[in-house]
Residue frames as a rotation matrix with the C-alpha (Angstrom) as fourth column:
UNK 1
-0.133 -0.946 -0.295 108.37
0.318 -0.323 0.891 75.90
-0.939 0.025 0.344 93.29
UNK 2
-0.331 -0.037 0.943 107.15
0.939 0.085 0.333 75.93
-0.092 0.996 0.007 89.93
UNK 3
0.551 0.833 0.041 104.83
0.810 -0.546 0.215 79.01
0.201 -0.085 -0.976 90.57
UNK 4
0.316 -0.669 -0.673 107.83
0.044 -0.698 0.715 80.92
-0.948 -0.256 -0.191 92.39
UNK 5
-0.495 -0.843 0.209 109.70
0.475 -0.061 0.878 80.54
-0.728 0.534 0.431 88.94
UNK 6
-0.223 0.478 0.849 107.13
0.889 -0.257 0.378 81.65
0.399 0.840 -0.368 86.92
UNK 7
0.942 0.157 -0.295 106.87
0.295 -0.807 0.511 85.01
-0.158 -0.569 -0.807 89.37
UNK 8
0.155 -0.976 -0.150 110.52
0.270 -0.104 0.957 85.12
-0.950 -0.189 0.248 88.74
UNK 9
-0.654 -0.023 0.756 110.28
0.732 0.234 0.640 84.38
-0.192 0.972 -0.136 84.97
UNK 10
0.547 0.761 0.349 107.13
0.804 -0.593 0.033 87.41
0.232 0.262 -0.937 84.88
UNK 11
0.870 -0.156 -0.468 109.59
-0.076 -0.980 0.186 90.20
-0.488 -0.127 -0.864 86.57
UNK 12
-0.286 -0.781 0.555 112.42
0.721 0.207 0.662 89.23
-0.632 0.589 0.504 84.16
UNK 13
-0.068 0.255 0.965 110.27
0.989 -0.113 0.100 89.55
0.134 0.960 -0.244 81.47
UNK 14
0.903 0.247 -0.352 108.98
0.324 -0.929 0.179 93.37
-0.282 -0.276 -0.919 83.23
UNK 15
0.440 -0.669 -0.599 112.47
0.004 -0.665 0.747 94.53
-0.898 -0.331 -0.290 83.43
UNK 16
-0.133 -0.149 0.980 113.32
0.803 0.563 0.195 93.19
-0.581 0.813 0.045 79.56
UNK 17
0.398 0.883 0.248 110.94
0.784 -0.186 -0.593 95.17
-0.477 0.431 -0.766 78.18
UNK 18
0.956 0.214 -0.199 112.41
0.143 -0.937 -0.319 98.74
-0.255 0.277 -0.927 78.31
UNK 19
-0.246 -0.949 0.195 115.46
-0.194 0.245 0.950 97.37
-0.950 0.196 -0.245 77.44
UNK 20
0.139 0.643 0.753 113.45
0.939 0.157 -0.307 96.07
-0.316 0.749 -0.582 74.10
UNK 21
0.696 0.710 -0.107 111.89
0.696 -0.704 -0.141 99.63
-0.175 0.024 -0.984 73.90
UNK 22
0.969 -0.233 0.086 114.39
-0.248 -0.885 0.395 102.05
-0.016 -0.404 -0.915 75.05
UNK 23
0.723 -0.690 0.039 117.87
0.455 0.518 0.724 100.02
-0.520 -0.506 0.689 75.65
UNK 24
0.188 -0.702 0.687 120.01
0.937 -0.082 -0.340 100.82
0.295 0.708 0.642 72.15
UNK 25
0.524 0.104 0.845 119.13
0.218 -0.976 -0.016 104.81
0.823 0.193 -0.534 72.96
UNK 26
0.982 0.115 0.153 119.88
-0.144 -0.079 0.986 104.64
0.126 -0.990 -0.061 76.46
UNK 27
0.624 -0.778 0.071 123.25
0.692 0.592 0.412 102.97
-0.363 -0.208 0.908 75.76
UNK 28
0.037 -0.622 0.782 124.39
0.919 -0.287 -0.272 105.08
0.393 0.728 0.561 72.87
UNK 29
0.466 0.006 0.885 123.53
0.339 -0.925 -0.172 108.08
0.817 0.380 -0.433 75.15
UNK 30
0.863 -0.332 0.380 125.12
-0.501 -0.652 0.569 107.24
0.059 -0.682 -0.729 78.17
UNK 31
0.964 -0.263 0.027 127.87
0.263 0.965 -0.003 105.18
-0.026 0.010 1.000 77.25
UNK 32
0.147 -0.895 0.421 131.45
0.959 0.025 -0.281 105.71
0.241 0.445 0.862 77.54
UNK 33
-0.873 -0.485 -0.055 132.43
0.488 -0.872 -0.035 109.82
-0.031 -0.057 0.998 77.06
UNK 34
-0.771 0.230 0.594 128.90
-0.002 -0.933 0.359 110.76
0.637 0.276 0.720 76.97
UNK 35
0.542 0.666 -0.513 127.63
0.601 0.121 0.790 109.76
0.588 -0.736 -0.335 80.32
UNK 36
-0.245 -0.566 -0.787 131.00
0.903 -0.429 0.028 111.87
-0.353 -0.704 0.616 81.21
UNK 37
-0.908 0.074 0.413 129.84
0.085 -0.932 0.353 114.85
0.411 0.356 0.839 79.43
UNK 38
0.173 0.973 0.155 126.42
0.368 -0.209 0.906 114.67
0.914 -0.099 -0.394 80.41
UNK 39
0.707 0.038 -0.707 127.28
0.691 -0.251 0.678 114.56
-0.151 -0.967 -0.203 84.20
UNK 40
-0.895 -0.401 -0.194 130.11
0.425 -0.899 -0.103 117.81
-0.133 -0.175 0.976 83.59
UNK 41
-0.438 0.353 0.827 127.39
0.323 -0.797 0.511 119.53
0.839 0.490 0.235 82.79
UNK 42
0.475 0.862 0.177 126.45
0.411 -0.396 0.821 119.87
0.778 -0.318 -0.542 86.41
UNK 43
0.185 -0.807 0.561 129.36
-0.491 -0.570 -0.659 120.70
0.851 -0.154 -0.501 87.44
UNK 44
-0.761 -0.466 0.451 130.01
-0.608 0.271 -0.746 120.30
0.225 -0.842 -0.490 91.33
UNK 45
-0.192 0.788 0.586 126.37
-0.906 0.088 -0.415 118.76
-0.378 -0.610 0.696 91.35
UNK 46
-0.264 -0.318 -0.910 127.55
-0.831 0.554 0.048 116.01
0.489 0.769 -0.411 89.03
UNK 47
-0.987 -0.142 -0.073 127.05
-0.083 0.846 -0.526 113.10
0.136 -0.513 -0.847 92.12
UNK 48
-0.178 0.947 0.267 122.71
-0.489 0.150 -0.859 114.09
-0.854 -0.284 0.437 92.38
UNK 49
0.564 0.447 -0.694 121.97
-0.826 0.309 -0.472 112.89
0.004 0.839 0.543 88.70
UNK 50
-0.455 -0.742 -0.492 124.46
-0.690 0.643 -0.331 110.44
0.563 0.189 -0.805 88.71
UNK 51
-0.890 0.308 0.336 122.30
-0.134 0.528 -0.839 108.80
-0.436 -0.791 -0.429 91.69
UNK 52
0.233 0.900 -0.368 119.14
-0.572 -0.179 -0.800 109.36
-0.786 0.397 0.473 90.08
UNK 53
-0.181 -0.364 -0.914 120.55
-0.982 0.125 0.144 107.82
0.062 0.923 -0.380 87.41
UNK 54
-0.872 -0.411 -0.265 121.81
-0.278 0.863 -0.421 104.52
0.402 -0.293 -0.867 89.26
UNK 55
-0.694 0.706 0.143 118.19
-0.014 0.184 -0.983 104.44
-0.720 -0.684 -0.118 90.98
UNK 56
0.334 0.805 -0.491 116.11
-0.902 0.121 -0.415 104.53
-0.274 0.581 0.766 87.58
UNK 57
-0.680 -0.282 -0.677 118.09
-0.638 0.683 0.356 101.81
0.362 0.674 -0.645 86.68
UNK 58
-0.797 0.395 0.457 115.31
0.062 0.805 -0.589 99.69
-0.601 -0.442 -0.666 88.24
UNK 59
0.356 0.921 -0.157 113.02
0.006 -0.170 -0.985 101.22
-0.934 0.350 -0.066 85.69
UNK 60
0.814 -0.005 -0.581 114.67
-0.556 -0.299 -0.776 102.21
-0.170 0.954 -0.246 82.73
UNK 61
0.707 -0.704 0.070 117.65
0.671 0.635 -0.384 100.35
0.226 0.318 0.921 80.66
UNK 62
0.777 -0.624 0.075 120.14
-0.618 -0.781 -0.095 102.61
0.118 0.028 -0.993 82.01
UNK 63
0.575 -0.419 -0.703 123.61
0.260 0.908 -0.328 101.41
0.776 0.006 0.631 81.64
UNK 64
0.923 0.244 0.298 125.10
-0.116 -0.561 0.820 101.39
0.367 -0.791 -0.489 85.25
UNK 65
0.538 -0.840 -0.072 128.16
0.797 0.479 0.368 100.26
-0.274 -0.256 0.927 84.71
UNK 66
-0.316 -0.628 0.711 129.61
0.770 -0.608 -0.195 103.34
0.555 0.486 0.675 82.18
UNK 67
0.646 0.303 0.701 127.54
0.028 -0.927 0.374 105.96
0.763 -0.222 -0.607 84.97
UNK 68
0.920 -0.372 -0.120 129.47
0.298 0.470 0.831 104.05
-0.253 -0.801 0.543 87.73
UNK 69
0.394 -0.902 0.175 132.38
0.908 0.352 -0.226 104.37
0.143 0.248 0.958 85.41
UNK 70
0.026 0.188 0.982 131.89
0.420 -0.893 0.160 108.34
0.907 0.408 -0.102 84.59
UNK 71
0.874 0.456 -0.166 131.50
0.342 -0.338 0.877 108.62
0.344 -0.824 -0.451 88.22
UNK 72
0.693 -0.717 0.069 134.95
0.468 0.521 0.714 107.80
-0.548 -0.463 0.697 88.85
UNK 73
-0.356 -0.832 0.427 136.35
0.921 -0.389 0.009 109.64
0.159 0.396 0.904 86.10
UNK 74
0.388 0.394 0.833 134.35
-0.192 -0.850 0.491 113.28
0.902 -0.350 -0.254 87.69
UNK 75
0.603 0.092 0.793 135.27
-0.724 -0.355 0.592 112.41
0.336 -0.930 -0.147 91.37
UNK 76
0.252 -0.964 0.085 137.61
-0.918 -0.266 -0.294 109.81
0.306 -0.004 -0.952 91.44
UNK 77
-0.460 -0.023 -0.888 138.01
-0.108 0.994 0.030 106.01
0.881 0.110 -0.459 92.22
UNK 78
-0.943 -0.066 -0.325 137.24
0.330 -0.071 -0.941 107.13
0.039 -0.995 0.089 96.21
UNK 79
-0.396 0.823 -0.407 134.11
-0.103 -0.481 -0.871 109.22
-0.912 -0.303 0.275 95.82
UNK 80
-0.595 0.077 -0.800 133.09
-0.796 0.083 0.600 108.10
0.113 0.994 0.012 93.05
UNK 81
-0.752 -0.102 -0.652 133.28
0.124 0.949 -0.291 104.93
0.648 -0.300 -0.700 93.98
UNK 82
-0.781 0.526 -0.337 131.39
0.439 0.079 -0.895 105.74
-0.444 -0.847 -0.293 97.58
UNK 83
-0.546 0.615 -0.569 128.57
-0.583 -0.767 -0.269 107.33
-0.602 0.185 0.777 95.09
UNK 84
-0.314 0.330 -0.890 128.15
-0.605 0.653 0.456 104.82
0.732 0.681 -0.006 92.22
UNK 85
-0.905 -0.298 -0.305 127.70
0.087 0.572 -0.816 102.67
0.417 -0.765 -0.491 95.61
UNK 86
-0.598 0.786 -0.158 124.81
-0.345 -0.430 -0.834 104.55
-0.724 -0.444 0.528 97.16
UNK 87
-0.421 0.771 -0.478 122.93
-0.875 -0.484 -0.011 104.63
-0.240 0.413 0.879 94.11
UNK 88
-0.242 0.580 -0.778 122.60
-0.114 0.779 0.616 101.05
0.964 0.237 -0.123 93.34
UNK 89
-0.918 -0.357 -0.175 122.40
0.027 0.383 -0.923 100.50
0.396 -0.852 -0.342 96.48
UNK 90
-0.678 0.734 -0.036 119.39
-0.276 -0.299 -0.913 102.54
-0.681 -0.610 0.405 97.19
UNK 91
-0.149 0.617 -0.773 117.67
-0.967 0.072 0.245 101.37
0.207 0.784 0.585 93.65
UNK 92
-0.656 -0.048 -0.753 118.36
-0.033 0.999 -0.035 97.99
0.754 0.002 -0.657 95.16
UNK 93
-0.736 0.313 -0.600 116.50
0.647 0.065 -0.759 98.77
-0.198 -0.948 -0.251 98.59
UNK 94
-0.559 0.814 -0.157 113.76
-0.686 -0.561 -0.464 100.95
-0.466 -0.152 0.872 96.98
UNK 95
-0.512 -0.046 -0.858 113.10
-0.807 0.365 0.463 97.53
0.292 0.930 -0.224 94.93
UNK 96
-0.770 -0.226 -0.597 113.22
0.248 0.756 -0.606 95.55
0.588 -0.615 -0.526 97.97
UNK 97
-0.762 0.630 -0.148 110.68
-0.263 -0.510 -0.819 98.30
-0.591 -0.585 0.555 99.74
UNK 98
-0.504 0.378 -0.777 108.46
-0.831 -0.458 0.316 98.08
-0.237 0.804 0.545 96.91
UNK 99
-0.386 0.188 -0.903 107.81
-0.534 0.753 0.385 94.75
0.752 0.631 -0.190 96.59
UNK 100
-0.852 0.156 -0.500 107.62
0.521 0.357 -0.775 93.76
0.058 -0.921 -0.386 100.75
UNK 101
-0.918 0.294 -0.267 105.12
-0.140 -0.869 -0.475 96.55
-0.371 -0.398 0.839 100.60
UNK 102
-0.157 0.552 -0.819 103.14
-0.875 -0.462 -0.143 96.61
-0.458 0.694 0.555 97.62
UNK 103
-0.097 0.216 -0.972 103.56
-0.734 0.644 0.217 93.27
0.672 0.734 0.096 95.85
UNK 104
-0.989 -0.008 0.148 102.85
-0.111 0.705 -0.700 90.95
-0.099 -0.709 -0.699 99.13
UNK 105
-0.172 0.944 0.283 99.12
-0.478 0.171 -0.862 90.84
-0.862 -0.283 0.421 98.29
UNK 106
0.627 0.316 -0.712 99.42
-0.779 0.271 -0.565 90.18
0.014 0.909 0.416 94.33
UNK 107
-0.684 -0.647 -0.337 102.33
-0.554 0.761 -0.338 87.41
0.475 -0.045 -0.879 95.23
UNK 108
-0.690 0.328 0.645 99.86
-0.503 0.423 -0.753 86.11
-0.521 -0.844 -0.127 97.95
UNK 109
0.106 0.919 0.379 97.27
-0.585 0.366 -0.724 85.22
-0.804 -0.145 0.577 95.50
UNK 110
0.403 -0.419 -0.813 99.41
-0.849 0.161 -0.504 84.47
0.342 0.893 -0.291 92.43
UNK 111
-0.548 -0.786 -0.284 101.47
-0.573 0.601 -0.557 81.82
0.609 -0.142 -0.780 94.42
UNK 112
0.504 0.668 -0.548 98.95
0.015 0.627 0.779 80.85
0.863 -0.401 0.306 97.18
UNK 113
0.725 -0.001 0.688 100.07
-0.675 -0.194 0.711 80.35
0.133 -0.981 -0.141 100.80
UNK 114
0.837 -0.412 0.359 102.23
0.364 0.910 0.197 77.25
-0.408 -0.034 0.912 99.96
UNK 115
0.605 -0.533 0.592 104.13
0.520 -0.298 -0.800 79.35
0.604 0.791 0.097 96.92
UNK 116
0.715 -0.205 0.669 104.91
-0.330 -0.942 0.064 82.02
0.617 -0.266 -0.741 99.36
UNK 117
0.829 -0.357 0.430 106.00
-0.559 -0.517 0.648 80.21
-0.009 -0.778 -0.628 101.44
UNK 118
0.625 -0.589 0.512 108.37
0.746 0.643 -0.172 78.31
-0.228 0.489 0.842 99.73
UNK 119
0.422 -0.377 0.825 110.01
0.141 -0.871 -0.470 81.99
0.896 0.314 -0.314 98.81
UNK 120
0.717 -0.390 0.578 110.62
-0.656 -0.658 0.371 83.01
0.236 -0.645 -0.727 102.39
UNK 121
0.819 -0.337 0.465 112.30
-0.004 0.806 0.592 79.65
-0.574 -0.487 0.658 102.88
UNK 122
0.696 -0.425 0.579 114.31
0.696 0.200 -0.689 80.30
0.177 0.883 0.435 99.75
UNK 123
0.390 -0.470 0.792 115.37
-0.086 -0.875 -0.477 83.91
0.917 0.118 -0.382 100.61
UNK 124
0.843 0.060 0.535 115.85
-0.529 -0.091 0.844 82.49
0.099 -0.994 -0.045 104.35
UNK 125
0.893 -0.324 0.313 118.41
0.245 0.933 0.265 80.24
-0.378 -0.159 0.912 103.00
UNK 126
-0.247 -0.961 0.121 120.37
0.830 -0.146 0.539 81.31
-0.501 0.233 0.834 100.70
UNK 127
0.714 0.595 0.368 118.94
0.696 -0.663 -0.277 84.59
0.079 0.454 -0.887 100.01
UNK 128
0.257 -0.750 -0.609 122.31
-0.224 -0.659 0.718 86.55
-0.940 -0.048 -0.337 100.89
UNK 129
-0.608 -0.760 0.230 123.95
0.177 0.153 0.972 84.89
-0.774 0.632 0.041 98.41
UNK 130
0.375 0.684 0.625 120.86
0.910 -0.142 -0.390 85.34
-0.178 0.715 -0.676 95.72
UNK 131
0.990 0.126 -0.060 121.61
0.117 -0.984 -0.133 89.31
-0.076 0.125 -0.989 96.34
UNK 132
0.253 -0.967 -0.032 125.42
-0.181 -0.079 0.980 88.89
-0.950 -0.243 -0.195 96.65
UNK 133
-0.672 -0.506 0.540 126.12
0.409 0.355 0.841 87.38
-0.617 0.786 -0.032 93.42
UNK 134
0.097 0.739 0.667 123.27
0.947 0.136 -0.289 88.88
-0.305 0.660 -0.687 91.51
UNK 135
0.708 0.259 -0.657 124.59
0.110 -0.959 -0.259 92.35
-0.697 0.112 -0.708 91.42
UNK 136
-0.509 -0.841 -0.184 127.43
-0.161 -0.118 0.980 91.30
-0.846 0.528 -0.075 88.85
UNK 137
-0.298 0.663 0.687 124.21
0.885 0.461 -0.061 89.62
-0.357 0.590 -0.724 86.56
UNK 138
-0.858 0.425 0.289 122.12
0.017 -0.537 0.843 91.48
0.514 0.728 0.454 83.76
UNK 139
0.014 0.999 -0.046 118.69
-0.269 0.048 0.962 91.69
0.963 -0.001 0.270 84.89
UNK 140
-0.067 -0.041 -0.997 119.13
0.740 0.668 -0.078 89.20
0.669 -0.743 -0.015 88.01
UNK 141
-0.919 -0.346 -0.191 119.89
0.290 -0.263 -0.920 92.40
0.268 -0.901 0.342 90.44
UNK 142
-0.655 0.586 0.477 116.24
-0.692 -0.718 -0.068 94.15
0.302 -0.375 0.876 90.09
UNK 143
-0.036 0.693 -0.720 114.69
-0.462 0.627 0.627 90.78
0.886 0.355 0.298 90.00
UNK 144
-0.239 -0.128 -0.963 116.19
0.610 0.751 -0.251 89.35
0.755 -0.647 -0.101 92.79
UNK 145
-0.931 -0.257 0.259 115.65
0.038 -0.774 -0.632 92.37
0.363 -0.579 0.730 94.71
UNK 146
-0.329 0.944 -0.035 112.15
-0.765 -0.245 0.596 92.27
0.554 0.223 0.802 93.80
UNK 147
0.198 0.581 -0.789 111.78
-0.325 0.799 0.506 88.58
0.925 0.156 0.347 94.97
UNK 148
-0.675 -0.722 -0.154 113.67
0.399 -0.180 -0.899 89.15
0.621 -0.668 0.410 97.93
UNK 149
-0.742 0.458 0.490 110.97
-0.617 -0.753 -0.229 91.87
0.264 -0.472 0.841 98.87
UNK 150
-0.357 0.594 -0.721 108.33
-0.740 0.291 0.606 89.42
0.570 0.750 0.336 98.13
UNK 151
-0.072 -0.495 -0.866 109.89
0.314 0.813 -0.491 86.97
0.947 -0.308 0.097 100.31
UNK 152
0.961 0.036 0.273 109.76
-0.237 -0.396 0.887 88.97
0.140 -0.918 -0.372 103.22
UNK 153
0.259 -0.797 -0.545 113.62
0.811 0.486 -0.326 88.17
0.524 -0.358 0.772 103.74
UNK 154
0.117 -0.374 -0.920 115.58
0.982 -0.091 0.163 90.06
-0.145 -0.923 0.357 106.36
UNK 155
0.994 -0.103 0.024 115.41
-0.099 -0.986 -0.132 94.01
0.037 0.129 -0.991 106.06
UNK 156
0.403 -0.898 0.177 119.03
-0.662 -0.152 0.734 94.05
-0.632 -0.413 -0.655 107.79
UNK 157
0.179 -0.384 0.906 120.29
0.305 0.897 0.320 90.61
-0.935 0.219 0.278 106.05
UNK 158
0.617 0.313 0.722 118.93
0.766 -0.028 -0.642 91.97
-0.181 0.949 -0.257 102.56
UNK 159
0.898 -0.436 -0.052 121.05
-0.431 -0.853 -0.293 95.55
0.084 0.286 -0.955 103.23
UNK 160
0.134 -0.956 0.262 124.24
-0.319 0.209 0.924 93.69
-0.938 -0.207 -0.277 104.49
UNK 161
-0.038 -0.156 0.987 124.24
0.673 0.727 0.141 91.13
-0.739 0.669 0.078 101.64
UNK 162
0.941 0.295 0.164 123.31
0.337 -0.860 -0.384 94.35
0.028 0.417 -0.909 98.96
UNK 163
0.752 -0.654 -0.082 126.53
-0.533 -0.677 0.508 96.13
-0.387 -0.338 -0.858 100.34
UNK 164
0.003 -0.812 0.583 128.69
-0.214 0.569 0.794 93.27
-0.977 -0.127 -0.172 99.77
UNK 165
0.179 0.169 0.969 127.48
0.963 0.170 -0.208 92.75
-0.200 0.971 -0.132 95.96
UNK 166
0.895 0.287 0.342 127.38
0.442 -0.677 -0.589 96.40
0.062 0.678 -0.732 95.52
UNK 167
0.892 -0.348 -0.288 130.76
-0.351 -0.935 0.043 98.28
-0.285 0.063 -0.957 96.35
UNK 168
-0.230 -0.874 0.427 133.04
0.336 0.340 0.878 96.04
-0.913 0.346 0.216 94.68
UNK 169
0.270 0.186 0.944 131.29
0.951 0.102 -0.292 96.75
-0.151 0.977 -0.150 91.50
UNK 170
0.990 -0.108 0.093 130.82
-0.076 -0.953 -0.292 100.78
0.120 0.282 -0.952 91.72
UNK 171
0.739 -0.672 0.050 134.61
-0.114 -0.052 0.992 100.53
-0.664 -0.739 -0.115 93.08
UNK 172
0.144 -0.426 0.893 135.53
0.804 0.577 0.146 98.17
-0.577 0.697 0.425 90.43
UNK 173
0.045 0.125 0.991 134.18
0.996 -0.088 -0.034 100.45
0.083 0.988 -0.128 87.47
UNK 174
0.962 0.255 0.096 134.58
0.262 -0.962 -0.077 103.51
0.073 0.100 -0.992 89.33
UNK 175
0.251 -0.954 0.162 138.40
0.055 0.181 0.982 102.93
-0.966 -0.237 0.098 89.10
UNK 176
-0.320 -0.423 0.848 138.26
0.658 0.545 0.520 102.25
-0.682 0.724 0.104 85.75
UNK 177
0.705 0.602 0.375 136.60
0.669 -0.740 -0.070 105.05
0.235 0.300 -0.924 84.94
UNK 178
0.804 -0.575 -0.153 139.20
-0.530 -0.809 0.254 107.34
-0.270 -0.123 -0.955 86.53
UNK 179
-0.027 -0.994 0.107 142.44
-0.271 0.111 0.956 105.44
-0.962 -0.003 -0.272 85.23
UNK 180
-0.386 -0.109 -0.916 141.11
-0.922 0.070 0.380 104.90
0.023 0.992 -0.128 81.38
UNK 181
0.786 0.615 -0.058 140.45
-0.616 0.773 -0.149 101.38
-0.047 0.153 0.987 80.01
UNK 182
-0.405 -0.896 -0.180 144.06
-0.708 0.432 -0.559 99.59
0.579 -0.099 -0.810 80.90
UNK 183
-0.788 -0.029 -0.615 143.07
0.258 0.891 -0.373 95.74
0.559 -0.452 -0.695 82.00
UNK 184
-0.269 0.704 0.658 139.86
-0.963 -0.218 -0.160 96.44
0.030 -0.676 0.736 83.03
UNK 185
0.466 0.723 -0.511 139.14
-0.720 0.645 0.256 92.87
0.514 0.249 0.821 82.69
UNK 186
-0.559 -0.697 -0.448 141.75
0.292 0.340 -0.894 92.29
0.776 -0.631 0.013 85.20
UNK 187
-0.742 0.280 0.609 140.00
-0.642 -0.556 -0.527 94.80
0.191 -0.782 0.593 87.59
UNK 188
0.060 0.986 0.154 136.70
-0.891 -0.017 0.454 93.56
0.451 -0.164 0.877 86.91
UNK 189
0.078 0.006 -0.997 137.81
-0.141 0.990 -0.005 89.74
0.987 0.141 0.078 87.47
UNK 190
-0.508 -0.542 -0.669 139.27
0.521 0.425 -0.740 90.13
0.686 -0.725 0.066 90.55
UNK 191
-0.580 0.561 0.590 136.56
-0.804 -0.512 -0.304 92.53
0.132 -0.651 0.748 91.96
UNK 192
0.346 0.859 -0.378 133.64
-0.678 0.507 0.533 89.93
0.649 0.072 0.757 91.09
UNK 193
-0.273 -0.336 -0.902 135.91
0.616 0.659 -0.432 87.84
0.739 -0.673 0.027 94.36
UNK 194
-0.822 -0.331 0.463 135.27
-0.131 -0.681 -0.720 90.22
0.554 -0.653 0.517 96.41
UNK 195
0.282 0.959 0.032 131.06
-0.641 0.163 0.750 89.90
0.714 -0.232 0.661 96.89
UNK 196
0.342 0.501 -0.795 131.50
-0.046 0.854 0.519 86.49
0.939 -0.141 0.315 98.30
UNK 197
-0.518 -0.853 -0.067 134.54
0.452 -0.206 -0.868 87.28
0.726 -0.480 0.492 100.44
UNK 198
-0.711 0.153 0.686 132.45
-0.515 -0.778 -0.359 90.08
0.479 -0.609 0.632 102.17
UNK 199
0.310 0.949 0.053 129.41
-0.813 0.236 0.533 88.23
0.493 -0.208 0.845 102.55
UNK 200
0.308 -0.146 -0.940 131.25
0.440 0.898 0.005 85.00
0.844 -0.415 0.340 104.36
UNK 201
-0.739 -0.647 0.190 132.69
0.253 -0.527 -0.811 88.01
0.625 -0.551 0.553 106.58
UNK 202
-0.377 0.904 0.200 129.53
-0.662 -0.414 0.624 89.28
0.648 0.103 0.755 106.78
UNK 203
0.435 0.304 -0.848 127.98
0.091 0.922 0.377 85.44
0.896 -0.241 0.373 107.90
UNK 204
-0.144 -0.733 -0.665 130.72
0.477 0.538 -0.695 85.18
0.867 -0.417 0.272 110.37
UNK 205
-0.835 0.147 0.530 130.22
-0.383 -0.847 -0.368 88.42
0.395 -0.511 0.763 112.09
UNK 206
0.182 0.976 -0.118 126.35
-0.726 0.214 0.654 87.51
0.664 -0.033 0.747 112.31
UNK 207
0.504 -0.032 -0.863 126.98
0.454 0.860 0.233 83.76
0.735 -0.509 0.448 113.64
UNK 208
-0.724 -0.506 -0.469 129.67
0.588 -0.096 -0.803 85.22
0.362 -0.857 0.367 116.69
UNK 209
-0.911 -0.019 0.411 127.50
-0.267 -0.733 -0.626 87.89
0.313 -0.680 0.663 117.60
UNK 210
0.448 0.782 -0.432 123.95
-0.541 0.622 0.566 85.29
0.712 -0.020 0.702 117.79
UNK 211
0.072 -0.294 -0.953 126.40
0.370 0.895 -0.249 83.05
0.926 -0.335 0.173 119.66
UNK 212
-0.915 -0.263 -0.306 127.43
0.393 -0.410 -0.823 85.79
0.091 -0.873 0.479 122.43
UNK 213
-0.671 0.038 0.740 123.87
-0.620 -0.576 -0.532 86.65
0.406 -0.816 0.411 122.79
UNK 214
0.217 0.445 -0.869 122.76
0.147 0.865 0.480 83.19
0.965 -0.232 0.122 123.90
């Protein structure tokens, strides 16, 4: 276990970095009114960068909450909302692709056969909830994504659980984004119930439909 944390504790530190580097610029240029000006400038095409955006965010310090927010004030709490969605979404599953793919040989020798598996057993357990509740966290969503991949955990399990962490947030902040800043810490409070909610729905669904095909 100790080894998993220190594989954890090494892609923190990765994803830190250009925050370090790059973060203050990144903030001051897409924060607030001038992640909404940036994206008028493409007019109707305002929803491709806006993705592109939400998908570097595994690389760069982009803040995804104020593009999520911008989204919402360009297209509205609805489409907005079903956009800021996609993009983490897919930055979360190109994270997840990336790592099952590519980092399953450098985990394999870093951790050993024991380490590893001690991961899949982790992400087999309570790996929904790892991705469910990490997408409200700093850092925690690319990481866990990453460790997730690593893990080999469910393709299908890893998108359900994803979904359920991710469109309360874009929803959340793409609301707040089209109605101003009025009690957003109302909005945000009572979205961040939502994740689990879905994901026990989510569980349930799963467990009846295992039971009916026995």
């Amino acid at each position: 276990m100790l080894r998993l944390f220190l594989i954890f504790l090494g892609l923190a530190v990765l994803v830190l970095i250009p925050f370090a580097l790059w973060g203050e610029g990144f903030e001051r240029s897409l924060s607030g009114e001038a992640a909404i000006d940036w994206l008028a400038r493409f007019g109707g095409w305002a929803w491709a960068p806006g993705i592109v955006l939400l998908i570097s965010d595994l690389f760069l310090p982009v803040p995804a909450t104020a593009v999520m927010a911008a989204l919402g004030y360009v297209y509205g709490p609805l489409v907005g909302g079903l956009i800021g969605a996609l993009g983490s979404w897919l930055s979360g599953v190109i994270a997840y692709l990336l790592c099952r793919i590519l980092g399953r040989p450098i985990a394999r020798r870093l951790l050993g056969p024991d380490g590893l598996a001690e991961g899949e057993v982790l992400f087999a357990r309570a790996g929904g909830w790892l991705v469910v509740l990490s997408r409200w966290l700093p850092v925690f969503p690319e990481v866990i994504a990453c460790m997730a991949g690593l893990s080999r955990m469910l393709p299908l399990t890893f998108a359900f659980a994803l979904a359920c962490g991710t469109l309360p947030l874009a929803f959340t902040f793409a609301a707040i984004g089209h109605a101003g800043t009025e009690r957003p810490l109302l909005a945000i409070g009572l979205a961040a119930l939502l994740p689990p909610l879905l994901w026990l729905a989510v569980q349930r669904h799963f467990r009846v439909m295992r039971a009916g095909a026995r």
